[in-house]
N, C-alpha and C positions, 0 to 999 in steps of 0.2 A: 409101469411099462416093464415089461418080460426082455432085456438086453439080449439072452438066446433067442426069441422067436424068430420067426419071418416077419419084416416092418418095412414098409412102405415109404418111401422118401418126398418130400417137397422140399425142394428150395427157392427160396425166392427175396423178395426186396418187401414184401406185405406193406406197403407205404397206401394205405393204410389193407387191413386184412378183412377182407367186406364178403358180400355175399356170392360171390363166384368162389372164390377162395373157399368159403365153407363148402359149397358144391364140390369142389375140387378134393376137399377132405374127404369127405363122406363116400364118397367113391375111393379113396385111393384106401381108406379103411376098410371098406369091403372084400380087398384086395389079400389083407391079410391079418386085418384087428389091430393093429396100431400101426401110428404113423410118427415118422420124427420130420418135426418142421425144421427145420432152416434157414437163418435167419442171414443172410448178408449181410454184412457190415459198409450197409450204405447209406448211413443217416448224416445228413448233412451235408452233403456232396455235391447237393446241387437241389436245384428247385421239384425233382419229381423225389428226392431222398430226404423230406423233411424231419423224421420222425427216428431217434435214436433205440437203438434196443430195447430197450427196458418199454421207451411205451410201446411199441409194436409186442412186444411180450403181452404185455398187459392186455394189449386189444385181441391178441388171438384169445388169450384166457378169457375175456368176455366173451367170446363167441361159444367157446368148447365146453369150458369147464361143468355146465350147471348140466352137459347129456354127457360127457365126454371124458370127463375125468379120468384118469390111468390108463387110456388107450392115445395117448401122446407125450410127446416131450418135444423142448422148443428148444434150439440150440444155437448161440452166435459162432456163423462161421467167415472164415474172411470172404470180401469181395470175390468170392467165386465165378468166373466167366467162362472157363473151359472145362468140359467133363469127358475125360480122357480116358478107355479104357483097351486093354490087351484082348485077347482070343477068349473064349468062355470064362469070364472073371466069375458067374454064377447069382448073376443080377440080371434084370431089363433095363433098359430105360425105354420108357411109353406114354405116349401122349395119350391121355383119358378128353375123349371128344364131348364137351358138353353142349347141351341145345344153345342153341343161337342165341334167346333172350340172355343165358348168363355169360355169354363167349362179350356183350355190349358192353356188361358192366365196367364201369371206367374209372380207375383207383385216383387220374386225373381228374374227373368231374369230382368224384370224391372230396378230393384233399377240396377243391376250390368252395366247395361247402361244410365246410368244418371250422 
């Protein structure tokens, strides 16, 4: 990954990082040709934050790596809950609308079959 380019943000809690989530890539890569995921620092926190960094690392790399290699990086960042910005800081922030069947997928029904 190109640290000068234009790159595409996700962050989130990936508990666990399934197939919405990949939809959600693959669009925000579109966007710009990489993406840095984001990884909250919510493992263990409670019953929907089972899963610590490292394996949520692990499971995006299962997802990415074997199309995706060098068009990401995965980063642990703190529990992030406010995203606060001043007048043209020279970013968006933008919701990317996915069809309905992957808006269902439920990282709750998930975990409870794992």
């Amino acid at each position: 990954m190109d640290y000068k380019k234009p790159t595409a943000q996700m962050l989130g809690r990936w508990q666990p990082f399934h197939e919405g989530h990949l939809a959600l890539f693959e669009e925000a890569l579109k966007k710009t040709g990489q993406v840095c995921i984001m990884v909250r620092d919510t493992g263990g926190t409670d019953d929907k934050n089972p899963f610590d960094f490292n394996f949520v690392k692990e499971k995006i790399e299962e997802k990415l790596l074997p199309k995706y290699d060098g068009k990401f990086e995965i980063l642990l960042v703190p529990n992030i809950t406010n995203i606060c910005y001043g007048r043209d800081v020279g970013y968006k922030v933008e919701e990317i609308d996915l069809p309905e069947h992957i808006k269902k997928i439920s990282a709750t029904e998930i975990r409870k079959n794992m």
